[in-house]
C-alpha positions as CSV (number, residue, x, y, z in Angstrom):
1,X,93.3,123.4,106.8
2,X,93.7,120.3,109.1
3,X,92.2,117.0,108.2
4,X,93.3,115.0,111.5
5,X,95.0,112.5,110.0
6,X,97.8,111.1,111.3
7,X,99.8,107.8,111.2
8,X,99.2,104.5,113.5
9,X,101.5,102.4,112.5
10,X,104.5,102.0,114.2
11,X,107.8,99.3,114.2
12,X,107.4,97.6,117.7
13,X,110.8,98.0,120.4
14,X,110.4,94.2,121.9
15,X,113.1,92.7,124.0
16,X,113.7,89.1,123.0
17,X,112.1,88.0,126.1
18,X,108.6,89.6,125.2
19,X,109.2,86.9,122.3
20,X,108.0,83.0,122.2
21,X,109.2,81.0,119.2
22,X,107.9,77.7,118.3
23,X,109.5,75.8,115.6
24,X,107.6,73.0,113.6
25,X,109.4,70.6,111.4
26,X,108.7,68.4,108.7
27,X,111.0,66.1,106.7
28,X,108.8,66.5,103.3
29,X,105.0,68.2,102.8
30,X,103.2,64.8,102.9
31,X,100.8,64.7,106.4
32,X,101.7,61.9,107.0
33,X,105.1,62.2,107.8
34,X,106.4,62.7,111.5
35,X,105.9,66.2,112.4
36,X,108.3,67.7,115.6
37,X,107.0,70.7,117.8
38,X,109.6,72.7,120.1
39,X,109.5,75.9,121.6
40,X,112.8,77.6,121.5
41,X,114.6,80.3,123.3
42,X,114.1,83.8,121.6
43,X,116.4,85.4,124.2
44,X,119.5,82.8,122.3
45,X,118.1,83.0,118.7
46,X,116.4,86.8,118.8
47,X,119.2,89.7,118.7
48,X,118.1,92.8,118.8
49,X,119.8,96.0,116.1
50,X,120.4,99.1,117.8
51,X,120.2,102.6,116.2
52,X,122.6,104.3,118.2
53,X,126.1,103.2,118.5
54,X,125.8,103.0,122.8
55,X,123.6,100.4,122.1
56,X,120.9,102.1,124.2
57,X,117.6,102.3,121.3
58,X,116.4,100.1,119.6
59,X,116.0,99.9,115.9
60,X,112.0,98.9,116.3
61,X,110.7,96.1,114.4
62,X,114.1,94.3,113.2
63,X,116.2,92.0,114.8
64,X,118.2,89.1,113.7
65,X,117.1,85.6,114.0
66,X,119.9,83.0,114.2
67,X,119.2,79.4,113.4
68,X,121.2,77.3,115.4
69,X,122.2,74.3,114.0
70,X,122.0,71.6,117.0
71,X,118.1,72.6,115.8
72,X,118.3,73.1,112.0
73,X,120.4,70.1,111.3
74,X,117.9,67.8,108.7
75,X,116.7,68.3,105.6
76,X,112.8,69.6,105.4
77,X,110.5,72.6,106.1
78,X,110.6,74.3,109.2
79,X,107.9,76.4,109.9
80,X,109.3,79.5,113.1
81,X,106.1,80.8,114.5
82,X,107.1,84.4,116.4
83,X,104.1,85.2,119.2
84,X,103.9,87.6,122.2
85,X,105.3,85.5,125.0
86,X,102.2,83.8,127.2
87,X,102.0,83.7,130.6
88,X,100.3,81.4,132.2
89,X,98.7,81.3,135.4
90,X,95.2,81.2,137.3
91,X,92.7,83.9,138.7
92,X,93.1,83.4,142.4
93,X,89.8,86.0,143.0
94,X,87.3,88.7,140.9
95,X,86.3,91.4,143.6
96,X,86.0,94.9,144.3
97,X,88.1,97.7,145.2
98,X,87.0,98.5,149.0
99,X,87.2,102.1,148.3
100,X,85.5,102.3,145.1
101,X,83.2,99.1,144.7
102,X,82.2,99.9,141.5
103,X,85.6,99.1,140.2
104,X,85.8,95.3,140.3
105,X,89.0,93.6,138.6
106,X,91.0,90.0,139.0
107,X,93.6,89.1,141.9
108,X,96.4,87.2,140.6
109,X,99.1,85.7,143.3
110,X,102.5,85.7,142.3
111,X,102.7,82.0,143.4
112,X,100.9,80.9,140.4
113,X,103.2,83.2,137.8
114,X,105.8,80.9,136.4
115,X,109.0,82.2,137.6
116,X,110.6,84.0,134.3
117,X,107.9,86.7,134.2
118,X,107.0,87.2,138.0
119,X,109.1,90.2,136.8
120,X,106.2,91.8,134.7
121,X,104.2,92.1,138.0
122,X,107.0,93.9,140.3
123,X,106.1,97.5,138.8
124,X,102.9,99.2,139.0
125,X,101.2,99.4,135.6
126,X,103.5,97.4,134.0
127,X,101.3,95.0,132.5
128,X,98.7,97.7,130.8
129,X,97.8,97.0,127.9
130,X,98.3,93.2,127.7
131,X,95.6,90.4,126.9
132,X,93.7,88.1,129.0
133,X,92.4,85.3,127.6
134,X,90.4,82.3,129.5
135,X,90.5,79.1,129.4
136,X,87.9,76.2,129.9
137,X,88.8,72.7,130.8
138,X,92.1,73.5,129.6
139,X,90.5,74.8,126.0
140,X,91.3,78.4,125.5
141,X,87.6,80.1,124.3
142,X,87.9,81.2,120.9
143,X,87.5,84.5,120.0
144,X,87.3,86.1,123.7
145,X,89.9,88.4,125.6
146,X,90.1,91.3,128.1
147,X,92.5,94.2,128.0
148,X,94.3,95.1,131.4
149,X,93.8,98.8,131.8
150,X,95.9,99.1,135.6
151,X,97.8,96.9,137.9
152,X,98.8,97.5,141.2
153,X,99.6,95.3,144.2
154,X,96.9,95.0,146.3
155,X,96.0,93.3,150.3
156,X,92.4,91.5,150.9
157,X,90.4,93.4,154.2
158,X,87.1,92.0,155.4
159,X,84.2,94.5,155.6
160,X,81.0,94.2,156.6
161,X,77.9,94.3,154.5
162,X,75.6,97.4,154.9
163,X,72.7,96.6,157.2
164,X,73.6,92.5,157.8
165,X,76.2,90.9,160.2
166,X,77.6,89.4,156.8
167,X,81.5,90.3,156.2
168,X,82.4,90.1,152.6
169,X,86.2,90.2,151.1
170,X,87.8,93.5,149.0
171,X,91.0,94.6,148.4
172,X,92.7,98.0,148.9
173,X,95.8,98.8,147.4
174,X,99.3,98.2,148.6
175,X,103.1,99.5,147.6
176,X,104.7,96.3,147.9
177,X,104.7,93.4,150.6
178,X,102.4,91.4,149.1
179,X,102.2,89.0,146.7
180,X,99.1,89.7,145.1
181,X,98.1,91.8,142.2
182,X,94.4,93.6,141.6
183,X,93.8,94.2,137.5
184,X,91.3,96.2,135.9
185,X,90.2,95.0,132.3
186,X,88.5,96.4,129.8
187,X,85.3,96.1,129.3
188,X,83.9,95.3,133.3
189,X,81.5,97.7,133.8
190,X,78.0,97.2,132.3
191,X,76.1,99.6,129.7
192,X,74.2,102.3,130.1
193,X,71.4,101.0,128.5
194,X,71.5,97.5,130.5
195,X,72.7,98.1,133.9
196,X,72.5,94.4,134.8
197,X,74.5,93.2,132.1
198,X,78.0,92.8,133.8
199,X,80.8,92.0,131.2
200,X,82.4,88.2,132.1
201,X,86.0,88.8,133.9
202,X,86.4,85.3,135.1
203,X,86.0,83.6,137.9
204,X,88.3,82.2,140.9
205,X,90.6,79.4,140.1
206,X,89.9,80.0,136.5
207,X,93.1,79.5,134.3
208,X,94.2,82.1,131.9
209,X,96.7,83.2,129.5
210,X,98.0,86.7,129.7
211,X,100.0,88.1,126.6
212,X,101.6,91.4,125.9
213,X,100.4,93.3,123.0
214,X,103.8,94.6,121.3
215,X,103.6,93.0,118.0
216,X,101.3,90.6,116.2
217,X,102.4,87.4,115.6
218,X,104.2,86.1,112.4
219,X,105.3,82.9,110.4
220,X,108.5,82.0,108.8
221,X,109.0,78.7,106.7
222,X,112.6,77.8,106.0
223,X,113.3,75.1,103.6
224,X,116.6,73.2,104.7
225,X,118.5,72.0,100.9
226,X,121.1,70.0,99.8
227,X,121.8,72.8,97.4
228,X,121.5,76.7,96.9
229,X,122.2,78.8,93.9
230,X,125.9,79.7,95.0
231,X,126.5,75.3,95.1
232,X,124.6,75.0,91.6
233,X,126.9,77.7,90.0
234,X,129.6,75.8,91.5
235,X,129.0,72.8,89.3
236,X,127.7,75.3,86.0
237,X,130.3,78.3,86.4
238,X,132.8,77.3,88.5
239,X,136.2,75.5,87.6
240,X,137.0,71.9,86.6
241,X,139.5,69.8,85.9
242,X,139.8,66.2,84.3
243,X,142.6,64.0,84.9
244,X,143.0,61.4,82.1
245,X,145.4,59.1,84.0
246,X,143.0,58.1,86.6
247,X,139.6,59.7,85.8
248,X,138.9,62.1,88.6
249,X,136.5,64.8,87.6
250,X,137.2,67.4,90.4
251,X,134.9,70.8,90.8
252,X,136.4,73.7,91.9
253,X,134.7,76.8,94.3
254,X,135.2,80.5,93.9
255,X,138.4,80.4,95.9
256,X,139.6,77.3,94.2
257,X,139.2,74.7,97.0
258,X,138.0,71.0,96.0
259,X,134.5,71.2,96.3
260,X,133.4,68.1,95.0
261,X,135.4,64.8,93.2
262,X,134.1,62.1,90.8
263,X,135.5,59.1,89.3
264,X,134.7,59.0,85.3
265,X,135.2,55.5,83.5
266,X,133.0,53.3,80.8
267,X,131.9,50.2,81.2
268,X,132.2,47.7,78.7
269,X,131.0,44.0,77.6
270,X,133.2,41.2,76.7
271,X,133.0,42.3,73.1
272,X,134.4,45.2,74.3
273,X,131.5,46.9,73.4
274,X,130.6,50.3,74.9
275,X,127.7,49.7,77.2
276,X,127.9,53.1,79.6
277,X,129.5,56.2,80.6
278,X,129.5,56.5,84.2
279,X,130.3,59.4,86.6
280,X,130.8,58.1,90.6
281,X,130.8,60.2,93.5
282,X,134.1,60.3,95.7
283,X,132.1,60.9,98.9
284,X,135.2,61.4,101.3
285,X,137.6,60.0,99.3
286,X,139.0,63.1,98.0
287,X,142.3,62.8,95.9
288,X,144.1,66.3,97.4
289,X,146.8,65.9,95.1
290,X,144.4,67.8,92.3
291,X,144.4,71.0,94.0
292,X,144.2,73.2,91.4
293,X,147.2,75.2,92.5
294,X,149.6,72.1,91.7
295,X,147.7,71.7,88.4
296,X,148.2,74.9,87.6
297,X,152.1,75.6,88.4
């Protein structure tokens, strides 16, 4: 017998551009060091894994995020915040539908859509299921969105009221030609219990923020070191050599290249007294002559 259950969760198929990174740095965790905000381009960092070798599907849900290092170049905790991209724009009119009044929506112009996603309005329906959120005086109200349930290019006509010489603006909709957009959101139509309680839409001029619903955001914090566990085995595991004519201490990586160079000597009084043991670092001054191949031979 059937229970009805089924799964819901799903790995989302996003195209780097659906994709808005923000990358926050820190040298150290005190607040009161300098902290640096910058949005980066997903579309450079974000590379998608395909599942079939034509490179046509996607492999939903992972991708590979390259750090570049004209970004990642200091020391410190960088905190990568991954969010649907946000469009940005204004509510140029709420109205009506002039063949179905009952179904009222937003107009947005295309003039107002910044230029890299004027492409999410050229198709019909292509922005169901995305998020509107409002802003106030450039705050964005907390806690309050709509959900677009259709889009479709639409043309303002002037009709006249029933029973008054008043004329009043609706839309109709359009193929193409136009440069405006009618949306229905979800809720906009009042209860049954409360017929005068019309849900908020927005109002003309009104900014808002509209964001597709693909994924959910997420936060990555990279910490930018010195050293990681393969350059600390260097120095426990890997291989060393001392040079008692001159004192160089030299370390050694996996494929035997000079990975790091001291200078070893004691320092003594006039008494000739031992006083310490010292190990300096080379910094650049690396003697090649101790490759360990030469050693070795």
């Amino acid at each position: 017998m059937a229970i009805g259950t089924y799964g819901t969760v799903r790995p989302s198929d996003v195209n780097p551009e659906d994709v808005e990174i923000i990358m926050v740095y820190s040298p150290t965790r005190d607040q009161s060091e300098t902290i640096v905000q910058k949005k980066l381009s997903a579309t450079d960092i974000l590379t998608p894994y395909f599942e079939d070798a034509n490179n046509v599907e996607l492999l939903g849900g992972l991708y590979k995020l390259t750090l570049p290092a004209t970004e990642f170049n200091a020391l410190g905790y960088y905190t990568v915040y991954l969010r649907p991209a946000q469009i940005r724009t204004k509510i140029t009119d709420c109205g009506v539908l002039s063949a179905l009044p009952n179904v009222k929506g937003i107009v947005i112009n295309l003039d107002n859509v910044p230029a890299d996603f004027r492409n999410k309005f050229a198709s019909p329906q292509e922005l169901v299921g995305y998020r509107v959120e409002y802003l106030n005086n450039k705050q964005k109200v907390p806690n309050f969105f709509r959900i677009v349930t259709s889009s479709f290019f639409c043309e303002p006509i002037v009709t006249n009221e029933v029973n008054t010489s008043v004329k009043s603006i609706r839309y109709r909709y359009v193929d193409n030609d136009t440069n405006l957009v009618f949306l229905t959101l979800s809720p906009s139509s009042s209860p049954s219990n409360k017929t005068n309680a019309v849900p908020f839409i927005g109002q003309p001029n009104q900014e808002i923020i509209i964001t597709n619903s693909y994924f959910n955001p997420t936060t990555l914090e990279i910490e930018m070191v010195e050293h990681d566990i393969s350059t600390l085995a260097i120095g426990l595991f890997g291989n060393q050599t001392k040079s008692v004519e001159d004192g160089i201490y030299t370390l050694y990586d996996t494929a035997n290249n000079i990975y790091k160079q001291y200078n070893l000597f004691e320092v003594r009084n006039q008494f000739t007294n031992l006083l310490y043991e010292v190990r300096q670092d080379r910094g650049d001054d690396v003697d090649i002559s101790k490759n360990l191949d030469n050693i070795l031979e």
